[in-house]
C-alpha positions in Angstrom: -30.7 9.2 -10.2 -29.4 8.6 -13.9 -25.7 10.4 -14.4 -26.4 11.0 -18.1 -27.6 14.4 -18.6 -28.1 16.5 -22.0 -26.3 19.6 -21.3 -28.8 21.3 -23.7 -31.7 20.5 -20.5 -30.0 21.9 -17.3 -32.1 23.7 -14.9 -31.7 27.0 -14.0 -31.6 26.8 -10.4 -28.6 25.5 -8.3 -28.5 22.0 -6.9 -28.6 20.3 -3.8 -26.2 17.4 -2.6 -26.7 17.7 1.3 -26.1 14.3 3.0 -28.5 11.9 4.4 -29.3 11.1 8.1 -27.7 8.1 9.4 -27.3 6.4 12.6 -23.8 6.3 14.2 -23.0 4.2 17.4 -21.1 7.4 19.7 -19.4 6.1 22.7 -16.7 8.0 25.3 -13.2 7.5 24.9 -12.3 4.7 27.8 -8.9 6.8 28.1 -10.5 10.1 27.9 -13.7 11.3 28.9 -13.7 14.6 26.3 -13.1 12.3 23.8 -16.0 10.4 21.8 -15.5 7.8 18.8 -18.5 7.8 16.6 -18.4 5.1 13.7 -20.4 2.4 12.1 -19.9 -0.6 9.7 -20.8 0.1 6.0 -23.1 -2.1 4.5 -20.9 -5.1 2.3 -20.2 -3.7 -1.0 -19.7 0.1 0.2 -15.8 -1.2 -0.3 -15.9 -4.5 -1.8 -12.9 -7.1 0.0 -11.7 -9.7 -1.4 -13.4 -11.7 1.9 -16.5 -10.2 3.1 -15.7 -12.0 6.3 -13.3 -8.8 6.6 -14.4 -5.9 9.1 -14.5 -2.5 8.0 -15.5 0.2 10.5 -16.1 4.0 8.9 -16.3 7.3 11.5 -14.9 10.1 13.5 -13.0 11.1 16.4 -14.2 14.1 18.0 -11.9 16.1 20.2 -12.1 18.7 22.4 -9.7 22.4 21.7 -10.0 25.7 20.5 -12.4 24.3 17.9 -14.4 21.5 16.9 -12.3 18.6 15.9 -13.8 15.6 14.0 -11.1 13.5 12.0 -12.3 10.9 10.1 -11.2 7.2 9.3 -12.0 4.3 7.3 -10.7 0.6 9.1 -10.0 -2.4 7.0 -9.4 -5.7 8.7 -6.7 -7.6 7.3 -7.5 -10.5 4.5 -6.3 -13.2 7.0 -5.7 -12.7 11.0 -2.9 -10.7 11.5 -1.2 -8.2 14.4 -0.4 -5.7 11.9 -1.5 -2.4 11.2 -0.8 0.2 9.1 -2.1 4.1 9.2 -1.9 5.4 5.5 -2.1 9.1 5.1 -2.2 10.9 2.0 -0.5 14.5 1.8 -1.1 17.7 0.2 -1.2 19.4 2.0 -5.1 19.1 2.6 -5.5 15.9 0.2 -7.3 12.7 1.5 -6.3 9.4 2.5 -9.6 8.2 0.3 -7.2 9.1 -2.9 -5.0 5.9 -0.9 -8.0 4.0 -0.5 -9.7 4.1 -3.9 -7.1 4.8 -6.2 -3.7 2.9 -5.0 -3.9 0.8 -2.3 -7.3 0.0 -1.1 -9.1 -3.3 -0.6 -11.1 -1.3 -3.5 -11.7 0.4 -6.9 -14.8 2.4 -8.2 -16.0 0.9 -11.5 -19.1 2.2 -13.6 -21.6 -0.4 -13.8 -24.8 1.4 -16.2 -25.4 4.8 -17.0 -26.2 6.3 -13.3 -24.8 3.4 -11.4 -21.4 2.7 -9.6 -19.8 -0.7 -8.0 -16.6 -1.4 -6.6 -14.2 -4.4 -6.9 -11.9 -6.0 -5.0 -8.2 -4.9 -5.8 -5.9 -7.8 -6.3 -2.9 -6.0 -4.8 -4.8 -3.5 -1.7 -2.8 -3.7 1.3 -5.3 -5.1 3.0 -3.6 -8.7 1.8 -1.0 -8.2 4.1 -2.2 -5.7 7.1 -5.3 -4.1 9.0 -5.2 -0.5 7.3 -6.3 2.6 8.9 -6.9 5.4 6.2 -7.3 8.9 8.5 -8.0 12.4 6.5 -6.1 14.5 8.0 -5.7 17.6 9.4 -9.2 18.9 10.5 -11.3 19.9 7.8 -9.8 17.5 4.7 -12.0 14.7 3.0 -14.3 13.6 5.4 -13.2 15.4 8.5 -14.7 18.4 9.9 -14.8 21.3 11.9 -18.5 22.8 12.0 -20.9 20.9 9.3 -21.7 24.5 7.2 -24.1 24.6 4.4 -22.0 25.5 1.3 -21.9 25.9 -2.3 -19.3 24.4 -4.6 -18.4 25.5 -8.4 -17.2 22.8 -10.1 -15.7 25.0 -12.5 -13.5 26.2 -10.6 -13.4 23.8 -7.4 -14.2 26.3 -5.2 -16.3 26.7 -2.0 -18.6 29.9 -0.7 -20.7 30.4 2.4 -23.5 31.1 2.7 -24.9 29.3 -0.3 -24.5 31.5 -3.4 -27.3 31.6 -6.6 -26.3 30.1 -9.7 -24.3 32.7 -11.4 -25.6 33.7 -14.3 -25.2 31.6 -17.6 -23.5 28.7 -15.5 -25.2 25.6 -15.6 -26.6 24.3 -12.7 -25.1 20.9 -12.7 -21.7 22.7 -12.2 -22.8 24.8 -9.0 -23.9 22.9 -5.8 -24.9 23.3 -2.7 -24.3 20.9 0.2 -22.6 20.4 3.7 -19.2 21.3 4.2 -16.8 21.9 7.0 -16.7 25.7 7.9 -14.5 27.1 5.4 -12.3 28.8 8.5 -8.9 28.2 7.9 -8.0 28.6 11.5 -10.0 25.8 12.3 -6.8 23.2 11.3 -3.3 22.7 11.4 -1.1 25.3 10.3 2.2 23.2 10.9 3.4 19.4 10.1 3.7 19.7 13.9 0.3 20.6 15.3 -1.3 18.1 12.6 1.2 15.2 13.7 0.1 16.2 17.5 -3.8 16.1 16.8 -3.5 13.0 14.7 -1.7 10.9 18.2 -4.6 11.9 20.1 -7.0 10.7 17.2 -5.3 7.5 18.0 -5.7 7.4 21.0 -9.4 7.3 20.8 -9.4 4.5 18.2 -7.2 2.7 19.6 -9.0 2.5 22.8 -12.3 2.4 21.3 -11.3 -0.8 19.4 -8.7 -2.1 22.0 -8.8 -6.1 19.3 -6.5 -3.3 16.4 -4.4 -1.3 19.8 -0.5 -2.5 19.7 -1.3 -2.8 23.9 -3.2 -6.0 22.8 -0.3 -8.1 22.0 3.4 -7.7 22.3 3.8 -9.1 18.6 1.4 -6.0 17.7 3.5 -4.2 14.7 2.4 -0.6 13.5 3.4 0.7 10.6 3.0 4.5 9.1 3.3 5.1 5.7 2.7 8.3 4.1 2.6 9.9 0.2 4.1 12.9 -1.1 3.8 15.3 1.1 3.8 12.5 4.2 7.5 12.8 3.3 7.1 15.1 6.4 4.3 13.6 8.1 5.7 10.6 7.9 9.4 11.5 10.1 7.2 14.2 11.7 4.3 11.8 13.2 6.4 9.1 14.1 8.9 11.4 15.9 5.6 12.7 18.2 4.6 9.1 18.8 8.7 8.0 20.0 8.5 11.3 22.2 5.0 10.3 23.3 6.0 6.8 24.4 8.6 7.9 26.0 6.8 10.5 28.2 4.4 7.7 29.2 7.1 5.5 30.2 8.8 8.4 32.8 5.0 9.1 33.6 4.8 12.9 32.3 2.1 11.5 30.6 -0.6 9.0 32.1 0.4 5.1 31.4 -3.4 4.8 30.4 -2.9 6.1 27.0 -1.8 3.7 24.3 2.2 3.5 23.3 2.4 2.9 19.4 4.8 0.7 19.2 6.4 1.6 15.6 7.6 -1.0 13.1 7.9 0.6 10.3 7.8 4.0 8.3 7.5 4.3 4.9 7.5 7.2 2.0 6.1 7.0 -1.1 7.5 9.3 -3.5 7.9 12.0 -0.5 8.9 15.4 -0.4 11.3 15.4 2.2 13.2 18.5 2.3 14.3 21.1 -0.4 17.5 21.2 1.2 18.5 18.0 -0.3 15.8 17.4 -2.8 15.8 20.9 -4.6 18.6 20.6 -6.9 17.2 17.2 -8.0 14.0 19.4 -10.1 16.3 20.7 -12.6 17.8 17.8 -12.7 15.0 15.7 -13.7 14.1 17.4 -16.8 16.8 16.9 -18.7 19.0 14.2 -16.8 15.6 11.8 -16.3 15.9 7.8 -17.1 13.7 8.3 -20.2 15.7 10.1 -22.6 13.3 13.7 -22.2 14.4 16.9 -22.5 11.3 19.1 -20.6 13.2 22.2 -20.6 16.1 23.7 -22.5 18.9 22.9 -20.8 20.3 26.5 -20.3 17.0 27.2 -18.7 17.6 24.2 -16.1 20.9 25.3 -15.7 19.5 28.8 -14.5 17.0 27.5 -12.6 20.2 25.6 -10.6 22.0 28.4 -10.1 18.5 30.4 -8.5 18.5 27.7 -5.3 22.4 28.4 -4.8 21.9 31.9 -5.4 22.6 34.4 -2.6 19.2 35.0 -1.3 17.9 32.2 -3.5 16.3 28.8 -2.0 19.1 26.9 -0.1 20.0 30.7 1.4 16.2 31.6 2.4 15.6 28.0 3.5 18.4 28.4 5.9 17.1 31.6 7.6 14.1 30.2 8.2 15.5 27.1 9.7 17.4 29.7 11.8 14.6 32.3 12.5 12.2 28.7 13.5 14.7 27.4 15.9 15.1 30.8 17.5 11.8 32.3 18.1 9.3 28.7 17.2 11.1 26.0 18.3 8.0 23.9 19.0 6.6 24.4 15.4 3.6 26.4 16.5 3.1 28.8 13.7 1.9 31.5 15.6 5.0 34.1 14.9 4.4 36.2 12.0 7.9 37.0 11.3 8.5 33.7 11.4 6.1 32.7 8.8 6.6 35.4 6.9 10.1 34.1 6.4 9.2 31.1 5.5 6.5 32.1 3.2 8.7 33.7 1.4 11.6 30.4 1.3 8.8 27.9 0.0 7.5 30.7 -2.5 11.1 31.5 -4.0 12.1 28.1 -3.8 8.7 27.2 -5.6 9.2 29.6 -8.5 12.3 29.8 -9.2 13.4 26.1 -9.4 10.4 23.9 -9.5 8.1 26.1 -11.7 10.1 26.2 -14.9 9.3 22.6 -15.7 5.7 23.6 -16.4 6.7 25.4 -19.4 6.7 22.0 -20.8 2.9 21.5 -20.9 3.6 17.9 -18.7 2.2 16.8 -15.6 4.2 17.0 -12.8 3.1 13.4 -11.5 4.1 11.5 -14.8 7.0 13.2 -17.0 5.4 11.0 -19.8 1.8 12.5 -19.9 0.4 16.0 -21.3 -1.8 18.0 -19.6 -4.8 17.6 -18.8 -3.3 14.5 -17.0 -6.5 11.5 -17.1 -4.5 9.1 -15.4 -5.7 7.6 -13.3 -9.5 8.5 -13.3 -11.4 10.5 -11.0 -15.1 8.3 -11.4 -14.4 7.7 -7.4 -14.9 11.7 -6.6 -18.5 11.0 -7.5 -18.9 7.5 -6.3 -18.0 8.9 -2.6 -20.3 11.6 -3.0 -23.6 9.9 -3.9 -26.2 9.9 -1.5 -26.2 6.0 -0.7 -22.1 6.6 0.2 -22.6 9.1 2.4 -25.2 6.8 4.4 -23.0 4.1 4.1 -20.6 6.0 6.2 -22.4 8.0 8.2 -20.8 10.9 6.8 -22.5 14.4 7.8 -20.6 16.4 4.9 -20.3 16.0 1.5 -16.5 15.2 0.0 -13.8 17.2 -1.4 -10.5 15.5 -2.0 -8.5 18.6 -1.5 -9.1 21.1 1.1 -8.1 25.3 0.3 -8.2 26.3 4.0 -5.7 23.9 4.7 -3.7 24.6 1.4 -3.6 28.3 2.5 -3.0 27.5 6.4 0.0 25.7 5.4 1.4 27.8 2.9 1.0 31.0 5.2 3.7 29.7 7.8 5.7 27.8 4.7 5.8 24.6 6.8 7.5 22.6 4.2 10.7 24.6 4.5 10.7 25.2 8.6 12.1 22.0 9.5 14.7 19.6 8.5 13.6 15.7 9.0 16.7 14.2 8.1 17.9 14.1 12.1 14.7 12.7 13.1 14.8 9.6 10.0 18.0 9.1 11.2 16.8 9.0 15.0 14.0 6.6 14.2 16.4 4.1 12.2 18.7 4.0 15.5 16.0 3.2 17.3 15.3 0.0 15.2 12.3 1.6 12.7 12.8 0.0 9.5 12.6 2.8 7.2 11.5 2.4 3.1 11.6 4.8 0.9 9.8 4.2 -2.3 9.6 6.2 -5.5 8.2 5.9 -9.5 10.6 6.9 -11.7 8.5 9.0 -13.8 7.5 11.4 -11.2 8.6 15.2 -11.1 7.2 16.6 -7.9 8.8 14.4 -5.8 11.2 12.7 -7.9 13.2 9.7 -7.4 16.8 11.4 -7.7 16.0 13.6 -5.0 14.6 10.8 -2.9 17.7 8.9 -3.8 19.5 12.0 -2.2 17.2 11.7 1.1 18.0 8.1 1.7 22.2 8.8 1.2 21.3 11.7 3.7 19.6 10.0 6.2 22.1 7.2 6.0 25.0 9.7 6.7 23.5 11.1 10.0 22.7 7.1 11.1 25.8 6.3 12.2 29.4 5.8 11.0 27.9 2.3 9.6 24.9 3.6 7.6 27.4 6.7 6.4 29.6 3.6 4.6 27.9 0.6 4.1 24.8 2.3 2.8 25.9 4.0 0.1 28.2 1.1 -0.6 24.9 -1.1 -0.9 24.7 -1.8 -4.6 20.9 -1.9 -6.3 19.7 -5.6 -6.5 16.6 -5.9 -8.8 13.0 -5.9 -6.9 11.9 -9.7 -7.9 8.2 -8.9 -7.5 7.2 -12.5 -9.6 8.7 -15.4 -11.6 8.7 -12.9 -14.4 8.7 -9.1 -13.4 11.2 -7.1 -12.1 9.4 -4.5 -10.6 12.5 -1.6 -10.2 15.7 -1.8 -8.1 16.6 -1.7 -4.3 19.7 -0.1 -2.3 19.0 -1.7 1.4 21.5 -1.6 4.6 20.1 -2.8 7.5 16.8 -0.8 8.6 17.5 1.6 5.4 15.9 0.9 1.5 15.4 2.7 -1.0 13.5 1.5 -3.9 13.2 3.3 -7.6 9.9 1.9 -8.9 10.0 1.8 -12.7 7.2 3.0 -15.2 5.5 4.7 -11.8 4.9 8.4 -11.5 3.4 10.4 -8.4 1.0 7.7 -7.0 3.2 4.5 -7.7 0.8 2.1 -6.3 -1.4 3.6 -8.6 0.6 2.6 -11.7 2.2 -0.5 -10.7 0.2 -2.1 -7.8 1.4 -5.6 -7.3 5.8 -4.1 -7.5 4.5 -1.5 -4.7 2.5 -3.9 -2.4 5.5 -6.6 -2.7 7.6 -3.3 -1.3 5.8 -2.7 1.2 4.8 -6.1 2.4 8.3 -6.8 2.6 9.0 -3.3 4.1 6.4 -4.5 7.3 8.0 -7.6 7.4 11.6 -7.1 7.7 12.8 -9.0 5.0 14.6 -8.7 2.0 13.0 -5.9 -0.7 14.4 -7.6 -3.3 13.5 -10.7 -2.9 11.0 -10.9 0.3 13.6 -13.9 1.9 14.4 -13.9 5.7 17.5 -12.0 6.0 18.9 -10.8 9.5 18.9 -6.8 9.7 22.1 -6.5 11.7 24.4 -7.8 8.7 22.2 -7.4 5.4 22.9 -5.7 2.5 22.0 -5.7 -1.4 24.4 -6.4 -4.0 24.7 -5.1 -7.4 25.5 -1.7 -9.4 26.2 1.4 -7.2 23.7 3.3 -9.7 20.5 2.5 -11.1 21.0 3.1 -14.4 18.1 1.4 -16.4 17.0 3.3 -19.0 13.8 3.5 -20.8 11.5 5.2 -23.5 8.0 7.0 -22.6 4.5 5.6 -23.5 2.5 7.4 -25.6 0.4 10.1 -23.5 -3.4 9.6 -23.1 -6.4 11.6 -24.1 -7.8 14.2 -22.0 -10.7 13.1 -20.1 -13.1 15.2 -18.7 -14.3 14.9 -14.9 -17.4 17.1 -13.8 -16.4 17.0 -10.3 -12.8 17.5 -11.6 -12.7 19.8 -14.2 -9.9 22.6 -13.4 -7.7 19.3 -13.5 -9.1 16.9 -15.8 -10.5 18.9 -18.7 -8.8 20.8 -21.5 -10.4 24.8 -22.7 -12.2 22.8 -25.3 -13.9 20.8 -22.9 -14.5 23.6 -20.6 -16.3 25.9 -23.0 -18.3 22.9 -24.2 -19.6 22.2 -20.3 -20.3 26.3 -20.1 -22.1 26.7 -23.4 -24.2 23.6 -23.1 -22.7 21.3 -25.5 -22.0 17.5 -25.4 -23.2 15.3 -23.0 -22.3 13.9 -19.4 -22.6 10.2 -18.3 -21.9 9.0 -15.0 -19.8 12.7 -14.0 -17.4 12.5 -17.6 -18.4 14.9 -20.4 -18.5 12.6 -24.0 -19.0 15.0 -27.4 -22.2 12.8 -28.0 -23.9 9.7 -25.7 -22.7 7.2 -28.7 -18.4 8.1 -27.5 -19.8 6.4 -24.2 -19.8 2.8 -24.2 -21.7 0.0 -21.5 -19.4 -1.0 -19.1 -19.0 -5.1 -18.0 -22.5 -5.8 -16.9 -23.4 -5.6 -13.1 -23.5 -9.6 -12.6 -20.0 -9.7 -13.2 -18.8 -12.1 -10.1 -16.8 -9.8 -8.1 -18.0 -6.6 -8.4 -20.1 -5.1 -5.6 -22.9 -2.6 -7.4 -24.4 0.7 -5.7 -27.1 3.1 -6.9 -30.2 3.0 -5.1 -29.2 0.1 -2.6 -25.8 -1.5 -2.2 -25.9 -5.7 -3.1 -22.9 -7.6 -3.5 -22.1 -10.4 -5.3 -19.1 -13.1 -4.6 -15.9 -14.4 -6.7 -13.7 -17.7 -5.9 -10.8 -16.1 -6.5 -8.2 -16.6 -3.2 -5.9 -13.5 -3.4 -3.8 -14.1 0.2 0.1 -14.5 0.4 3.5 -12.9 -0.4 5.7 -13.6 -2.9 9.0 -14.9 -1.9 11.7 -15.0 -4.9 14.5 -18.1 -4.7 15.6 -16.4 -8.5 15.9 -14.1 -10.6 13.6 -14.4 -14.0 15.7 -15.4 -16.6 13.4 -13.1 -19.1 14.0 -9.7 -16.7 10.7 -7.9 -18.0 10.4 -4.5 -17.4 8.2 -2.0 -18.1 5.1 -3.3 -17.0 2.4 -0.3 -18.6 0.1 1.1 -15.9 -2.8 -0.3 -14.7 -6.0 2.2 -15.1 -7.4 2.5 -11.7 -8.7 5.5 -10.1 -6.6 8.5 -9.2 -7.9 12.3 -8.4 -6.1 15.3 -9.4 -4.3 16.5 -6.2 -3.2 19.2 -5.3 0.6 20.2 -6.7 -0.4 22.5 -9.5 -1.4 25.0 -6.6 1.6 24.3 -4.5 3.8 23.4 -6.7 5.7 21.1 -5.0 3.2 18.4 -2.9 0.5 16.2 -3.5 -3.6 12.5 -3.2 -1.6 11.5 -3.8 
């Protein structure tokens, strides 16, 4: 169906988007018998890889509880044989791991091919070059995971859901109001708590894993698994892995039954995480008017005040504390289910949330990029409809239409303020003396989760390591991050198991802006070798050498021009825009609103080699370029470029604006 439509000729009526029929293989857990694994393979193209020798494997795991329980997940094999995997998980909370997948480090991007037709292209720097990837959306109920497939409407004008379907409200136009297959809308059918999500998510494991025993770290003793996690996976990073140690370690005294799979972790890393407001709060003031790029975002007597609020008796740090307290005494297992508790904490995250991290929006700037206005277009939102075309959702098997953020979960979080209940800094500290490599990543140009505050997390976990990490840690100086014989990609502080990486001319989504510098992080991050440079070094002894601050400085790039997303317009367009979708006005090719069709020009034509095209059918077409390998640097570029701009590849709006302080991210 063609994606350019005359606003001037909408129909009156609402629209339907419900999702094909398509056949799924469904077998029984080998492990557990009330668990069933439900997947297929998408047809080549769906994701375009670099090989297409390279498996992919799209479905669910269903699990038994108090309600229906069907997480999905999107495998991609490796680009050469390897006994690594990764899990990437996206935050929120309630944002998908497909933002990971089609907008930062996928094996693929969404491109427009025609009016009404979309492709996808092999990404030069996915993760795939390095590691099997497991993308999961998670907890029940976000992306393509599910509770009880409910027939829905959605206003795109607003982003939000209503069941049962709803008639177009009057003077709307109908291409804005939709009705389709959702999850149930029932809030307590998910995860209230980082806990209960990081529990759920094991036993999802456990079903894949078993069900494709060739990817399970029982396969091989060389097997490496590595979680990495975004924004808000500052928590469900430490969280998750914490669950899976305590896990193993129940199977081995046989609490639990040897027959379930031990996840043997590598690795964890966080990409510009949101660790814990303890440590990290301070750090918002701070950013906008102490940042590496010479902006003032607030007046400083405003920051100053907004400082003094989370020091404040009965300000942030003081209500963050009682609720630490009130958790440990009366929910120590992280259950969510004591309303005084929650209540509590509610009110922590809430205060903390408005009274130091809100003042920064006076500035009109996106909190993922100090450097852009708002609306923020970077990068795009093209794969929201991609995922959500008809031929997609058969390609996957998917029984519900997609949403990249998910309210239920937004508001199930929020009611039992999980982000301030727990402090991870014991359990990133536990993991490192347990030999986890730990990486901490973060673009400079983010606010949310900024890099000085992730800065403070890494001297914090360092200092509950051991009496090592507390010295020779901090005393690590920042070597550059040699990412080729030209680029330096940002600056490293590692001691043994412990890095932490400032990404430069990155904001929330660093992969996003500066691919090949993040994939080189994390490549060398699974590896074990030096972030710097990506040479062999031996853990015990290593550290970096250099300055004991990162001090580079640099100027912000002009801001881009709002673009318009249909199926992301509370985030993407400006009021202009907006009345002009209401009243009728302008025109909309392939799900972006232009003023007239002439402001919309013909993308690259769909026989370019190396771009995979789907509208009515998928077909694929092949490229000679090898992309395989690591780099490994033996100098450092005599030129020392910085500053690399941004590449534009696709990023959704997520979900901060609501909570104001994590992610898509």
């Amino acid at each position: 169906m063609m994606h350019f439509l005359p606003l001037l000729f909408f129909l009156s009526r609402t629209l339907a988007q419900y999702p094909p029929t398509s056949n799924l293989t469904t077998i029984t857990s080998p492990l557990d018998g009330n668990i069933t694994i439900s997947y297929k393979s998408p047809p080549a193209g769906t994701c375009r890889t670099v090989f297409e020798t390279q498996k992919q494997y799209t479905g669910w795991v269903h699990m038994p509880g108090n309600y229906s329980t069907n997480t999905f997940f999107w495998f991609i094999e490796a680009r050469e044989p390897t006994t690594q995997l990764t899990i990437w998980l996206n935050g929120g909370p309630g944002s998908s791991s497909m933002i990971g997948l089609f907008t930062e480090n996928g094996p693929c991007e969404v491109v427009e091919l025609a009016q009404g037709k979309f492709g996808t292209t092999a990404r030069d720097w996915g993760w795939d070059r390095a590691s099997n990837v497991l993308y999961i959306d998670q907890p029940n109920q976000v992306g393509f995971s599910y509770d009880t497939p409910t027939n829905c409407s959605l206003d795109l004008l607003t982003s939000s859901l209503y069941t049962p379907e709803q008639q177009l409200p009057n003077s709307q136009p109908s291409t804005t109001f939709l009705n389709g297959t959702f999850s149930s809308l029932d809030k307590y059918n998910t995860a209230n708590t980082t806990e209960i999500a990081g529990r759920a998510i094991w036993h999802m494991l456990q079903g894949f894993l078993a069900a494709f025993p060739q990817y399970s770290p029982n396969n091989t003793s060389k097997m490496g698994v590595h979680l990495f996690a975004e924004s808000y996976g500052g928590r469900y990073g430490p969280a998750f892995a914490t669950i899976w140690q305590e896990q193993n370690k129940r199977r081995s005294n046989g609490t639990i039954s040897s027959k379930t799979v031990e996840i043997n972790l590598d690795s964890v890393g966080i990409v510009n995480g949101c660790v814990d407001d303890l440590i990290q709060g301070p750090f918002y003031p701070g950013m906008t008017v102490n940042n590496t790029y010479g902006l003032t975002a607030l007046n400083p007597t405003r920051a100053n005040l907004a400082l003094a609020s989370f020091y404040a008796v009965g300000g942030c740090q003081d209500l963050i504390t009682q609720c630490r307290a009130a958790v440990q005494a009366q929910d120590p297992e992280n259950d969510g289910d004591v309303v005084a508790v929650n209540n509590l904490c509610a009110n922590a995250y809430s205060t903390c949330n408005e009274n130091v991290i809100m003042p920064y929006y006076d500035a009109g700037r996106s909190v993922y990029d100090i450097g852009h206005y708002l609306p923020d277009p970077f990068p795009s939102s093209t794969y929201l409809e991609y995922l959500n075309t008809a031929t997609v959702l058969a390609a996957i098997g998917s029984p519900v239409n997609f949403t990249q953020t998910n309210f239920q979960v937004v508001d199930a979080f929020t009611s039992t303020g999980d982000y301030e209940r727990q402090g991870l800094i014991p359990d990133i500290a536990t993991l490192l003396r347990s030999g986890i490599r730990v990486g901490l990543m973060y673009g400079d140009r983010d606010y949310i989760c900024n890099w000085l505050g992730g800065e403070a997390i890494s001297l914090a976990v360092a200092a509950q390591t051991s009496p090592a990490y507390a010295s020779l840690f901090p005393a690590a100086g920042y070597a550059p991050i040699i990412v080729n014989t030209t680029y330096i990609g940002g600056v490293v502080r590692q001691y043994g198991n412990l890095s932490f990486s400032r990404i430069y001319d990155a904001g929330h989504a660093a992969p996003a802006y500066q691919p090949e510098t993040a994939f080189q992080i994390f490549a060398r991050i699974i590896m074990g070798t030096s972030v710097s440079t990506g040479q062999e070094i031996d853990l015990q002894t290593f550290n970096t050498s250099g300055p004991l601050n990162a001090t580079y400085t640099n100027t912000l790039p002009k801001s881009p021009a709002a673009t318009c997303w249909v199926r992301n317009i509370p985030g993407t367009c400006t009021n202009e825009q907006k009345d002009m979708i209401v009243n009728n006005e302008g025109v909309i090719v392939n799900g972006i609103l232009y003023d007239k069709l002439e402001d919309w020009s013909s993308p690259a034509p769909t026989s370019t080699p190396g771009v995979s095209s789907v509208s009515g059918s998928v077909s694929v077409t092949t490229t000679t370029v090898v992309q395989t390998g690591f780099f490994t640097a033996t100098s450092t570029p005599t030129s020392k470029n910085f500053g690399i701009p941004p590449l534009h590849v696709s990023l959704p709006r997520l979900i901060l604006p609501i909570l104001a302080v994590m992610l898509g991210t």
